[in-house]
C-alpha positions in Angstrom: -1.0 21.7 38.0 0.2 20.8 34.3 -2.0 18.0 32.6 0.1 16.1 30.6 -2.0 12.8 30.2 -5.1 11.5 31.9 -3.3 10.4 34.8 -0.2 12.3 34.8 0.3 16.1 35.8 3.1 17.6 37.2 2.9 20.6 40.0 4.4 24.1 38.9 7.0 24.0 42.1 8.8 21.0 40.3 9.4 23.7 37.3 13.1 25.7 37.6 12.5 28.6 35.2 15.5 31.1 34.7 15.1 33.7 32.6 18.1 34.6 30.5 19.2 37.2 28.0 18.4 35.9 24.3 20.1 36.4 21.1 18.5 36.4 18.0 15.6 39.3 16.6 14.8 41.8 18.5 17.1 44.8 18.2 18.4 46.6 21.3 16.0 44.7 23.0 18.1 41.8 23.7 20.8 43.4 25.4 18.1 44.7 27.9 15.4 42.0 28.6 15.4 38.2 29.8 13.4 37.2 27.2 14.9 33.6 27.2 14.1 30.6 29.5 15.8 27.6 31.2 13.3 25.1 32.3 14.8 22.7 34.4 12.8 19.7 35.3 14.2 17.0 37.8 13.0 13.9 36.0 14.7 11.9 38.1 13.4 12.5 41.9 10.0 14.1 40.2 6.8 12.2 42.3 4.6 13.3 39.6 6.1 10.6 36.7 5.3 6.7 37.5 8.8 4.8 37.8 8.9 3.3 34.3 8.1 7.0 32.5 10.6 8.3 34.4 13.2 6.2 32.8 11.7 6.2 29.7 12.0 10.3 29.7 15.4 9.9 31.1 16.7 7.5 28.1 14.6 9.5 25.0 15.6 12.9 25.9 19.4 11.4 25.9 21.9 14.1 26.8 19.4 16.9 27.6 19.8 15.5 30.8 22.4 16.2 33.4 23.8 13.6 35.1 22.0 14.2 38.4 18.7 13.5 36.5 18.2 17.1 35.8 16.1 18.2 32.2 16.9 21.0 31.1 14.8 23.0 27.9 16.1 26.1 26.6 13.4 28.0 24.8 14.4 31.5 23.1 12.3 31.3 20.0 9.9 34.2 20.3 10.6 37.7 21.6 8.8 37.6 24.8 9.2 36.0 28.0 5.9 34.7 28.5 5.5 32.9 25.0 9.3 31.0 25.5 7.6 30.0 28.8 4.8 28.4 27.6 6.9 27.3 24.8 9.6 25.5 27.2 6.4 24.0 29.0 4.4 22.2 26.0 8.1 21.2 24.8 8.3 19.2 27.9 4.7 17.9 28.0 5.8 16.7 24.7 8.8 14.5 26.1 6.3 13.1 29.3 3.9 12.2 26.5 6.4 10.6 24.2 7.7 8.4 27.4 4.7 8.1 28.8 3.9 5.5 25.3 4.5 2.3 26.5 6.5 0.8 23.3 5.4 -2.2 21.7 6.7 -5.7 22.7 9.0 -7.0 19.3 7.3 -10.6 17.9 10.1 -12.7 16.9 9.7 -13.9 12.9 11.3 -16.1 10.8 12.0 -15.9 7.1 9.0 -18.1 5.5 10.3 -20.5 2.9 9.5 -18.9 0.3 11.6 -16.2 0.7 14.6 -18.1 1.5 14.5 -19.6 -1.9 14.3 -16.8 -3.5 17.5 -15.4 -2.0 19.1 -18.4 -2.4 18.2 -18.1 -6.5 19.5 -14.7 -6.7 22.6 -15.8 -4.7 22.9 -18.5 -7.6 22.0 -16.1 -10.8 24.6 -13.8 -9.5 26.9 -16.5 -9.3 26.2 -18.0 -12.9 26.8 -13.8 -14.1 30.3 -13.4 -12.3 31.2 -16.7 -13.2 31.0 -16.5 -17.1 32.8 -13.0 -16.7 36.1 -14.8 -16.1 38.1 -15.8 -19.1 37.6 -19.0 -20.4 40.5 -21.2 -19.6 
């Protein structure tokens, strides 16, 4: 199990990871050794993320996400398999975290009065400028 939040954590066996051959340092190395990974998450059908994180995740991590419901993180920063593991893992924890924020409800304002006015007087004082730019007629 991976703790995301108190009450979420997801089980490893909804984790796709495909290891993949990665460019970048490393020499020779890289045209020998997977040292890349595909995480693919299905957000969509997962039973581990309550309905409204779900489309939450779905909607913040935009088109990283197929159009089955499919995430999928491609981690090939490091030179070894196991760090861009861990590394695809905490970058998805991150995502579940970020959706799992419920976002705050917007409270309608209105201008006060006082700021009104004062737009309205710079409306004017621009006006009275342009206005004795033209030629005198």
């Amino acid at each position: 199990m991976i703790r995301i939040t108190p009450d979420i954590a997801i089980r490893e066996t909804e984790l796709k990871l495909d290891f993949i051959r990665s460019s970048g340092p490393g020499g020779q190395n890289v045209n020998k050794v997977a040292t890349a990974v595909q995480l693919r998450f299905d957000a969509v059908r997962s039973l581990s993320l309550p309905e409204d994180v779900r489309r939450r995740l779905v909607r913040i991590a935009g088109k990283r996400v197929s159009k089955e419901g499919v995430l999928l993180i491609d981690a090939r920063r490091f030179r070894t398999q196991e760090r861009n593991r861990q590394d695809a893992v905490d970058r998805l924890a991150q995502w579940i975290r970020r959706a799992a924020e419920k976002p705050k409800r917007r409270i309608k304002t209105k201008p006060t009065r006082g700021s009104r006015e004062r737009r309205l007087e710079g409306k004017r004082q621009r006006s009275e400028t342009k206005r004795l730019r033209k030629p005198v007629t």
